[in-house]
C-alpha positions in Angstrom: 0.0 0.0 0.0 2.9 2.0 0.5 4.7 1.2 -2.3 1.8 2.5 -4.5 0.7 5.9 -2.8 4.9 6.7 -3.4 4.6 5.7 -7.2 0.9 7.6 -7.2 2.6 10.6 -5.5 5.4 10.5 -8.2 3.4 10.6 -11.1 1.0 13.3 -10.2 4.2 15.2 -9.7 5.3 14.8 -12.7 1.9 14.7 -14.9 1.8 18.1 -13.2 4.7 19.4 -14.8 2.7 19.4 -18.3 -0.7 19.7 -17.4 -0.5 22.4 -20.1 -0.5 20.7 -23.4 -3.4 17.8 -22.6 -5.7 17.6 -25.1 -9.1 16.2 -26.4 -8.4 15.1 -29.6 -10.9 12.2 -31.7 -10.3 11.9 -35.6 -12.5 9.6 -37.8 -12.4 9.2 -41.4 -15.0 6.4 -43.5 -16.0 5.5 -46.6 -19.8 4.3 -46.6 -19.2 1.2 -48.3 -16.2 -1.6 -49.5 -17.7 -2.6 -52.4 -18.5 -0.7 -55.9 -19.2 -1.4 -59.4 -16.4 0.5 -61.8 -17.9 4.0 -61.9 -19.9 4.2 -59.1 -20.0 6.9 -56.3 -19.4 6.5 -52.6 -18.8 8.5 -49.8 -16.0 9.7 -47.3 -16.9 11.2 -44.3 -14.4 13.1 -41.9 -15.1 14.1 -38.3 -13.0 15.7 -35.9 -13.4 16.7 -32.4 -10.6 19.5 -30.7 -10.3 22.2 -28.6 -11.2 25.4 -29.8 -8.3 26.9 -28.5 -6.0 25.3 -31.0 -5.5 24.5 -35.0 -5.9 21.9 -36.9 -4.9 21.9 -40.7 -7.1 19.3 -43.0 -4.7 17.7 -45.5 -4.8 18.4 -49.1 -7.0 15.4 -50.6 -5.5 15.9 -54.2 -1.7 15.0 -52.8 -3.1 12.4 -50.0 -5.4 10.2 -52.0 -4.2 8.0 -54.9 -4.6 8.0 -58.2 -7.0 5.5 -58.5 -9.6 7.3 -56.8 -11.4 10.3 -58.5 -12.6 13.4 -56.0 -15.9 14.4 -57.6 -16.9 16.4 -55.3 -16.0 18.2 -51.4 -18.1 19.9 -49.2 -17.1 22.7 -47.5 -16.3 22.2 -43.5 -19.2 22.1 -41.0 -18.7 23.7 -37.9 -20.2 23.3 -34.5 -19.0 24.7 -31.1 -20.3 23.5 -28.0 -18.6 23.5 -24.7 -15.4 24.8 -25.7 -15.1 21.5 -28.3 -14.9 22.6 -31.9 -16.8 19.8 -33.9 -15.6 19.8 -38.0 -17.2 17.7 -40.5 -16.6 17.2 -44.2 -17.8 14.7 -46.7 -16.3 14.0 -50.5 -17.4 11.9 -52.7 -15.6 9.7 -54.8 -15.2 7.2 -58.1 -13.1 4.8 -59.4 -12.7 3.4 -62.4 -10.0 0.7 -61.7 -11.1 -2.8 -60.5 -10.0 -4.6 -58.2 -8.8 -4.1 -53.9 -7.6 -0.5 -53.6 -6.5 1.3 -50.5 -6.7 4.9 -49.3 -3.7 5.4 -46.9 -4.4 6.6 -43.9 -5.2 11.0 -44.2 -2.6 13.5 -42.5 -3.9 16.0 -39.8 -1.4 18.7 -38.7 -1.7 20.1 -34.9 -0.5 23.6 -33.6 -0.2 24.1 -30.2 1.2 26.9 -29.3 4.9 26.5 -31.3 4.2 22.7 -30.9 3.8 20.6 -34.1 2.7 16.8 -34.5 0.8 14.8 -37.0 -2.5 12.8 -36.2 -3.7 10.1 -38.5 -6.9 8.3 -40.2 -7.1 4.6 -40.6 -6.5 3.3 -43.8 -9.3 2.4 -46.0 -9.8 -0.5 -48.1 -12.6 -1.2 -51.0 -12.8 -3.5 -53.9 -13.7 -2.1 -57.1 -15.9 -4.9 -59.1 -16.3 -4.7 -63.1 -20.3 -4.6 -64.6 -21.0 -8.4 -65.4 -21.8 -8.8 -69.0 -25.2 -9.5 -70.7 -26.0 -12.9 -70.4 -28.7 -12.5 -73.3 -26.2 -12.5 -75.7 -25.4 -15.8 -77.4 -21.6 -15.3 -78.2 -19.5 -18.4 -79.5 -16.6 -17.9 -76.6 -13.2 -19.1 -76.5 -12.2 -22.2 -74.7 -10.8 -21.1 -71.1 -7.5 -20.8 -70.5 -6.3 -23.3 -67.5 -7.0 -22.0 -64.0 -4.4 -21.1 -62.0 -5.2 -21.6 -58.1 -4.5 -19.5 -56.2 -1.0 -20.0 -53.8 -2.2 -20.6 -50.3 -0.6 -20.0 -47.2 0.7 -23.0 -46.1 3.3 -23.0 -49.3 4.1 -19.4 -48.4 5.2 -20.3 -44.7 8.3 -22.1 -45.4 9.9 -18.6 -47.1 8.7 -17.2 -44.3 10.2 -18.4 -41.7 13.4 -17.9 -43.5 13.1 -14.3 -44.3 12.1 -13.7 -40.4 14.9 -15.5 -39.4 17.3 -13.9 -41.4 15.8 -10.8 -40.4 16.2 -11.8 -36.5 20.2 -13.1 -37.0 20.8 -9.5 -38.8 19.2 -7.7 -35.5 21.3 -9.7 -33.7 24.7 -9.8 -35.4 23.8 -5.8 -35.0 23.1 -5.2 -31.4 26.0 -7.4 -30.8 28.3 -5.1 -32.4 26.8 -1.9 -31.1 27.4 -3.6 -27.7 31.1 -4.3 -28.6 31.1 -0.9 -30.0 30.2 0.9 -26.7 32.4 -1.4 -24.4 28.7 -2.4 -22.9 28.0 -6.1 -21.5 25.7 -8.0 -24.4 23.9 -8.6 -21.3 22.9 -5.6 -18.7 22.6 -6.9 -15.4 20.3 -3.7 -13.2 22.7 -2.5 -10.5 20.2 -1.0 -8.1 21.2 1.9 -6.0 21.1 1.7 -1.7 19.1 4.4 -1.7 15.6 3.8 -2.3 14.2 4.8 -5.9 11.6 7.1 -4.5 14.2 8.8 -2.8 16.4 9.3 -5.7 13.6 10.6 -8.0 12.0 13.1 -5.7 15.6 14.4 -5.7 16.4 14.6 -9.0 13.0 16.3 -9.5 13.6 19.0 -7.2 16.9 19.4 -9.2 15.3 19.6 -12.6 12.8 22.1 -11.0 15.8 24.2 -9.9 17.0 24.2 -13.3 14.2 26.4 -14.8 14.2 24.6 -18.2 10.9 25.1 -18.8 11.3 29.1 -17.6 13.8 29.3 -20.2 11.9 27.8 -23.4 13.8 24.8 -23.1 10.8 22.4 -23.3 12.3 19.6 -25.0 15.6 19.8 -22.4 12.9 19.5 -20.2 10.8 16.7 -20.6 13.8 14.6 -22.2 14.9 15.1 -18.4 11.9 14.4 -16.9 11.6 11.5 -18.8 15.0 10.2 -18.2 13.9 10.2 -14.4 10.9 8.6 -14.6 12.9 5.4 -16.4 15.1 5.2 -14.0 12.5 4.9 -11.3 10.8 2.5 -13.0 14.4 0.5 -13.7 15.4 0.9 -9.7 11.9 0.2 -8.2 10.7 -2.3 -10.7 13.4 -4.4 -11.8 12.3 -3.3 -15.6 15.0 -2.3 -17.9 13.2 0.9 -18.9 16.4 2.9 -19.5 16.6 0.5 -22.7 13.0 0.3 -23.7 10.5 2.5 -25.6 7.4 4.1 -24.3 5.3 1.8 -25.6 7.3 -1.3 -24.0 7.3 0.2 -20.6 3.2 0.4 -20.7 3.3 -2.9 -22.0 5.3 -4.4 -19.4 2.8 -2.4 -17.2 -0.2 -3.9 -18.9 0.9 -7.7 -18.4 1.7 -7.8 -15.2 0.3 -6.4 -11.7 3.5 -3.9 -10.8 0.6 -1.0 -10.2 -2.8 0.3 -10.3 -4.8 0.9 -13.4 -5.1 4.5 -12.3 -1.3 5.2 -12.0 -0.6 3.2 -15.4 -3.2 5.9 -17.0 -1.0 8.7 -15.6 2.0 7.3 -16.6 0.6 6.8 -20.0 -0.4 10.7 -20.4 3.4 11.5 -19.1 4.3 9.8 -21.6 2.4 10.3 -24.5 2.8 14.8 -23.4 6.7 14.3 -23.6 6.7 12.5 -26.4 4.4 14.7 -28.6 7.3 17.7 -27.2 10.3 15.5 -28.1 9.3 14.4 -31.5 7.8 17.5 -32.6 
C-alpha cells in the first residue's frame, strides 16, 4: 500500500509538470461502403473533435489520395462549437474506375499548439472495385478457357517465411552485438540497483530539474527529455524493468501484463508519456 501511494505521488508530480498541453483530440475518417461497381460513387466522411483553443490543418485530398480514386466532389467544413469543443465535418465523394482491392492510406492532420507541431492520423481504408457483369442475353461463340491457376495458399508461403524472419532476426542480432562491442557495454545488462531507495532518488532529481528552470527558459524539449530520463530510471530501480533501454510503448506494456501497479497510476504514466513524447518528436 505504501509502495503505490509513493509511485501515485510521483506521477502526479510529474503529470503536473505538463498539465499544459493535454488535449481532447478524436479523428475519424470512413468511406460508406467496401464494395463498388467500376464507376460508381461512394462517400468519405471526416469528423474531428478538438479544442477550440488550437489549429488543426485538413490535409490536401489531391496530394493524400491515390490516383485510382477520383474526388468528384468536397463539401465545405461544417462547424459546430459546443462547450469549448470545436466539432468539423466534411464529406467527399468519390469514383473509381479501376477494378479490383484499392486502398486509401491513412489522411494526414497537422496540430498547432502553441509553437508545438505533431501529426494525427486516419485509418486506412480498403474497397474493392468490381467490373459490370456482361449480358448474359447475348449468345456469343466464346473461346475455350485458358487453364486455371489456383491460387497460392498460405501453407506453401510459410516455409519462405520463416526464413526471411529469421534472417531478419540473425541481422538484429549480429547488429546489437556489435553496437554492444562498439560501446564497451556487457551484451547482457545486469540492473545494479542503487542503496538508496528509488523514491528517494527521484524526488531528488526532480527538485533538481525544477531548480533548473528549463521550462522558464523555453527549453521544453531539455525538459521533458529530463523528466523523462527520471521517470525510467525509477521505474528500472523500483521495478526491476530495464526501462532505460525500452520504448514508451514497451514500458506500458510491461505495465499492462503484469500487476506492478494500479490501473489509475498506469493511465498517468501513459499521459506523461504520451505529453513528452508529442514535445520530443515534434
Amino acid at each position: 500500500m505504501l509502495t503505490n501511494l509513493k509511485f501515485t505521488l510521483f506521477v502526479l508530480f510529474s503529470i503536473l509538470s505538463i498539465s499544459s498541453f493535454s488535449q481532447n483530440i478524436t479523428l475519424s475518417a470512413e468511406i460508406d461502403t467496401n464494395a463498388i461497381l467500376i464507376g460508381d460513387h461512394f462517400n468519405m466522411k471526416i469528423t474531428l473533435s478538438q479544442p477550440s483553443n488550437i489549429k488543426i490543418d485538413f490535409p490536401l485530398f489531391t496530394d493524400t489520395i491515390p490516383s485510382s480514386v477520383e474526388i468528384l466532389s468536397a463539401s465545405k467544413i461544417d462547424t459546430v462549437v459546443a462547450n469549448g469543443i470545436l466539432n468539423l465535418k466534411q464529406n467527399l465523394v468519390l469514383t473509381s474506375f479501376d477494378s479490383g482491392p484499392h486502398e486509401i492510406f491513412p489522411l494526414d492532420f497537422v496540430i498547432h499548439i502553441d509553437t508545438i507541431t505533431d501529426t494525427i492520423r486516419t485509418r486506412q481504408m480498403f474497397y474493392q472495385v468490381f467490373t459490370i457483369p456482361p449480358d448474359t442475353a447475348v449468345q456469343d461463340i466464346k473461346d475455350i478457357k485458358p487453364p486455371f491457376e489456383a491460387p497460392i495458399s498460405f501453407r506453401e508461403y510459410l516455409p519462405y517465411i520463416l526464413v526471411g524472419l529469421g534472417i531478419i532476426f540473425l541481422i538484429i542480432a549480429i547488429w546489437w552485438f556489435i553496437k554492444k562491442r562498439k560501446k564497451n557495454e556487457p551484451i547482457i545488462r545486469i540492473i545494479q540497483k542503487p542503496k538508496e531507495p528509488a523514491h528517494l532518488i527521484a524526488f531528488r532529481e526532480l527538485d533538481e530539474l525544477k531548480d533548473k528552470k528549463l521550462w522558464q527558459q523555453g527549453k521544453i524539449k531539455e525538459y521533458h527529455t529530463e523528466l523523462t530520463e527520471i521517470i525510467r530510471k525509477y521505474i528500472e530501480f523500483r521495478f526491476n524493468v530495464m526501462a532505460l533501454e525500452q520504448t514508451s510503448d514497451e514500458i506500458l506494456s510491461t505495465f499492462r501484463n503484469s500487476n506492478l501497479c494500479e490501473a489509475q497510476n498506469l493511465q498517468l504514466l501513459n499521459q506523461i508519456f504520451f505529453l513528452a513524447d508529442l514535445v520530443k518528436f515534434a
